[in-house]
TORKOL-4160 file (C-alpha; in steps of 0.2 Angstrom, whole numbers, padded with zeros to 4 digits, m for minus):
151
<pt num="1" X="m0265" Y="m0275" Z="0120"/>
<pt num="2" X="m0254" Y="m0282" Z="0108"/>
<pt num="3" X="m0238" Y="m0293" Z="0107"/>
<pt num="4" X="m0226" Y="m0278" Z="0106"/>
<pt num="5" X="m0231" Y="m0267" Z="0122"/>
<pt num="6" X="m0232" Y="m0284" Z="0130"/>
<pt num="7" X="m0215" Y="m0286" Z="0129"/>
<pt num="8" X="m0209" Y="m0268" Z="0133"/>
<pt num="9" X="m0219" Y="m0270" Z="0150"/>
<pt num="10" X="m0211" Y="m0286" Z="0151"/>
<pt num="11" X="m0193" Y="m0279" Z="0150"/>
<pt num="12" X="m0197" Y="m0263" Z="0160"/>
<pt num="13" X="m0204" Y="m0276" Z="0174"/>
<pt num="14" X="m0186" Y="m0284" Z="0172"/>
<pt num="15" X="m0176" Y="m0268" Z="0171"/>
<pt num="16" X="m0185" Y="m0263" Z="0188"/>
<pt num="17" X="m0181" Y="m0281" Z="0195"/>
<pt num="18" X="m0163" Y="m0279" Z="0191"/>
<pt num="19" X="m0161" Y="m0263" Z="0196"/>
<pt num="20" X="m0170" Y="m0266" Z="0214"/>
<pt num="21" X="m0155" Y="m0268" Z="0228"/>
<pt num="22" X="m0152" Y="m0286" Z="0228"/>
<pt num="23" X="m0157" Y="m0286" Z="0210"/>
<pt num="24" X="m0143" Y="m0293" Z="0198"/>
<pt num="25" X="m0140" Y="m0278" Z="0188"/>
<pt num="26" X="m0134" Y="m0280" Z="0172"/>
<pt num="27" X="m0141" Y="m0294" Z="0162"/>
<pt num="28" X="m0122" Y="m0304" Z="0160"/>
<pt num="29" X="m0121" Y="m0314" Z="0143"/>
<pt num="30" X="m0121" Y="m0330" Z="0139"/>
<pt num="31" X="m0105" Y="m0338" Z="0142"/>
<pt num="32" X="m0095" Y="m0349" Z="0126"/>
<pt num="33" X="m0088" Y="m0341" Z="0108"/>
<pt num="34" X="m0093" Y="m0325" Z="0100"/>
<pt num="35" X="m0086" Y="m0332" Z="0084"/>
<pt num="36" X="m0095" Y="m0327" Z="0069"/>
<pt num="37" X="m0110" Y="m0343" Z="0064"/>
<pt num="38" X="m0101" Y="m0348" Z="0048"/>
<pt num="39" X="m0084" Y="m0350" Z="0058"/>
<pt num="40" X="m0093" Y="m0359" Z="0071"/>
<pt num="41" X="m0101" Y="m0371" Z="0058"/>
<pt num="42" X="m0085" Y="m0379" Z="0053"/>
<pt num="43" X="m0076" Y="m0389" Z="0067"/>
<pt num="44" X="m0059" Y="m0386" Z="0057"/>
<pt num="45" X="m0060" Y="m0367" Z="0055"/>
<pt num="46" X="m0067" Y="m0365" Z="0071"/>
<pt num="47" X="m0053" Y="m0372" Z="0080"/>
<pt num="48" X="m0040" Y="m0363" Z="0071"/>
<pt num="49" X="m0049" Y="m0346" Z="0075"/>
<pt num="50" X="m0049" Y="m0351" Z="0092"/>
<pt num="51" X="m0029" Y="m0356" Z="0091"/>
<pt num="52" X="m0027" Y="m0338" Z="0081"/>
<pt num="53" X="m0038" Y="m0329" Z="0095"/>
<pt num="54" X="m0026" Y="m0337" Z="0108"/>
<pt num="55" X="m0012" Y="m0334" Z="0100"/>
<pt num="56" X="m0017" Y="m0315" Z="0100"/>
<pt num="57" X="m0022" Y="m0314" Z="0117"/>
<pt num="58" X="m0004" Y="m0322" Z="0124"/>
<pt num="59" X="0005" Y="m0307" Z="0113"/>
<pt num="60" X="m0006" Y="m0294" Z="0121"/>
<pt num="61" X="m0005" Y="m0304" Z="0141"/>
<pt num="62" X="0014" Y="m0307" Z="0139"/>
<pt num="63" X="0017" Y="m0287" Z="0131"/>
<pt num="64" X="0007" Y="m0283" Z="0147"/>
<pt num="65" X="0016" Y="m0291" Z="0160"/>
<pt num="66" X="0033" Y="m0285" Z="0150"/>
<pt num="67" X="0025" Y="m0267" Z="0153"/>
<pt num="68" X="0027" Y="m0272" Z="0173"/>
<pt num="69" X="0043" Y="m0271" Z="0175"/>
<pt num="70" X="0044" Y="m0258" Z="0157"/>
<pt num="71" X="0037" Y="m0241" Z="0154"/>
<pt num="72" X="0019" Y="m0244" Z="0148"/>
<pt num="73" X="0000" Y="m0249" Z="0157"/>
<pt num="74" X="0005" Y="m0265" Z="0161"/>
<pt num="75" X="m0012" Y="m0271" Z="0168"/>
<pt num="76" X="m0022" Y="m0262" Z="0155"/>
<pt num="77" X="m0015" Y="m0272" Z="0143"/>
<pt num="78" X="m0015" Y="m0289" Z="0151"/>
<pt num="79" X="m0034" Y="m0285" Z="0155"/>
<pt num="80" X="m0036" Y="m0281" Z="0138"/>
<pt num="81" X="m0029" Y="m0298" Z="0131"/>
<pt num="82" X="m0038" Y="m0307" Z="0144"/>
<pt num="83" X="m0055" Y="m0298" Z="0134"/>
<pt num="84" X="m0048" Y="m0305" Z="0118"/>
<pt num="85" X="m0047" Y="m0321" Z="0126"/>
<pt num="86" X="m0065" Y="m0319" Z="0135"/>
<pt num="87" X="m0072" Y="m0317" Z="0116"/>
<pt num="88" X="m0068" Y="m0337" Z="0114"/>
<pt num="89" X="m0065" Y="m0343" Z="0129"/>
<pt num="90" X="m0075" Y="m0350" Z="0144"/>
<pt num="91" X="m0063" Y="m0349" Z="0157"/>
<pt num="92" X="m0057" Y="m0332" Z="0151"/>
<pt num="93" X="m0074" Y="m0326" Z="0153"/>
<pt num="94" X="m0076" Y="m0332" Z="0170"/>
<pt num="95" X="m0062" Y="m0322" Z="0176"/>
<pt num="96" X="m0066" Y="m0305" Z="0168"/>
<pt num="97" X="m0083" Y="m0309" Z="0178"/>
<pt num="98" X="m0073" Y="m0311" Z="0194"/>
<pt num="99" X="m0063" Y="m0297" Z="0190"/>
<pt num="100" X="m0079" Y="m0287" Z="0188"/>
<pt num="101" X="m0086" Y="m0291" Z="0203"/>
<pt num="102" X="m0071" Y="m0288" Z="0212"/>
<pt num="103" X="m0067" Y="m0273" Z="0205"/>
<pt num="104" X="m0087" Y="m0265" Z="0209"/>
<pt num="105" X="m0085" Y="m0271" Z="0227"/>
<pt num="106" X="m0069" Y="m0261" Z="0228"/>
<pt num="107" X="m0077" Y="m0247" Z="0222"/>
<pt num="108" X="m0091" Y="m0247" Z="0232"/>
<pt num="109" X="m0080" Y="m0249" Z="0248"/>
<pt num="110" X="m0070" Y="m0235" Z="0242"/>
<pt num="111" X="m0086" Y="m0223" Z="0242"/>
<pt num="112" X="m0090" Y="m0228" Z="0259"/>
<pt num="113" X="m0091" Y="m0213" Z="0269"/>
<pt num="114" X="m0080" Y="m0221" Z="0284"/>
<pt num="115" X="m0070" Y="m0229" Z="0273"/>
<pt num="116" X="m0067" Y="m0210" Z="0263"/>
<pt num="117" X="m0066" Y="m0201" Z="0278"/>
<pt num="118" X="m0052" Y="m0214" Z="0286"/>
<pt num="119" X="m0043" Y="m0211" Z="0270"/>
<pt num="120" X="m0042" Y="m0194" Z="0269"/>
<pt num="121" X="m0035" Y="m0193" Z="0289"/>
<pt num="122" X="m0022" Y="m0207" Z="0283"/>
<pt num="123" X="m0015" Y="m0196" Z="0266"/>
<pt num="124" X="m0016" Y="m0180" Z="0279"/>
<pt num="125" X="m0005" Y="m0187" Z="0290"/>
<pt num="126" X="0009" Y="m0196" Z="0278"/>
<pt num="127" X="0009" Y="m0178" Z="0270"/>
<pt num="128" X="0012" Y="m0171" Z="0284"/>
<pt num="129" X="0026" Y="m0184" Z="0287"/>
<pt num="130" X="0035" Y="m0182" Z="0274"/>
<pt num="131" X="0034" Y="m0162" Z="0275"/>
<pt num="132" X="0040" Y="m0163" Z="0292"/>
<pt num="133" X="0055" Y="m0174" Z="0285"/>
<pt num="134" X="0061" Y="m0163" Z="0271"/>
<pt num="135" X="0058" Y="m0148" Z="0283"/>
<pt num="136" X="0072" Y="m0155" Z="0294"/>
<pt num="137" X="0081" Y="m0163" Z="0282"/>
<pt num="138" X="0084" Y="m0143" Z="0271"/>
<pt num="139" X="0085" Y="m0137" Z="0289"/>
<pt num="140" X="0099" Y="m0146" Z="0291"/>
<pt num="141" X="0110" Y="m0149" Z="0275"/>
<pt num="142" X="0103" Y="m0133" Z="0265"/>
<pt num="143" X="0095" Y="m0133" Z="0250"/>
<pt num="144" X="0105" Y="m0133" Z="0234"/>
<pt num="145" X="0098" Y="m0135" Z="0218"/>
<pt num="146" X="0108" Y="m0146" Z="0205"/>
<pt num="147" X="0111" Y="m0132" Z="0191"/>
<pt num="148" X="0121" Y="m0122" Z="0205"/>
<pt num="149" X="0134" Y="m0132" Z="0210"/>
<pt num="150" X="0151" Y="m0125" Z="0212"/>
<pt num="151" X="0166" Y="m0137" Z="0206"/>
């Protein structure tokens, strides 16, 4: 055997390994900056691309939580700037990962079958709630559309 199918059995063996239940999926990557190497080789150019970097992010977080109380995908956004900080720094990266994994176990509760099934009961019955409500309420004052009212 050679060098290269050694290594292809290698990652298949991993690929299997992390894919197993109780594997850890995806390899993550290394955590620190993504700058480019000939940024990262000079101490003064790497700081101000990490103060440029920061300063982009804080435009996107803070147009993001403007988009909370404004028209617009608030979190969407603020996750995205917390991305553009994640490209630079640690602690950004740390929380995208906690988001991540908080996210996934959401999802994986929501496709419970117990946990579906209790859903679908609980939208059945606040739909049939609210029918019940506006049945009474056009039952008792009528129903009048706004284009024809009379003055």
């Amino acid at each position: 055997m050679n060098a290269e199918s050694d290594e292809r059995t290698e990652a298949a063996e991993q690929a299997v390994a992390a894919s197993a239940p109780g594997g850890m999926g995806k390899a993550e990557r290394e955590l620190g900056s993504r700058a480019p190497g000939f940024i990262k080789a000079s101490r003064p150019l790497h700081l101000s691309w990490q103060v440029g970097v920061f300063v982009v992010g804080l435009g996107v977080v803070v147009a993001g939580v403007l988009m909370l109380v404004l028209p617009g995908p608030g979190w969407l956004v603020i996750f995205g700037g917390m991305a553009i900080w994640a490209t630079e720094f640690v602690w950004a990266q740390m929380v995208l990962r906690w988001t991540k994994r908080k996210v996934t176990e959401a999802a994986q509760r929501a496709l419970d079958p117990k946990v579906r099934r209790r859903n679908i009961i609980l939208t059945t019955v606040g739909l049939v709630i609210m029918a019940v409500l506006v049945g009474i309420y056009v039952w008792k004052f009528g129903l009048v559309l706004p284009w024809t009212i009379d003055e």
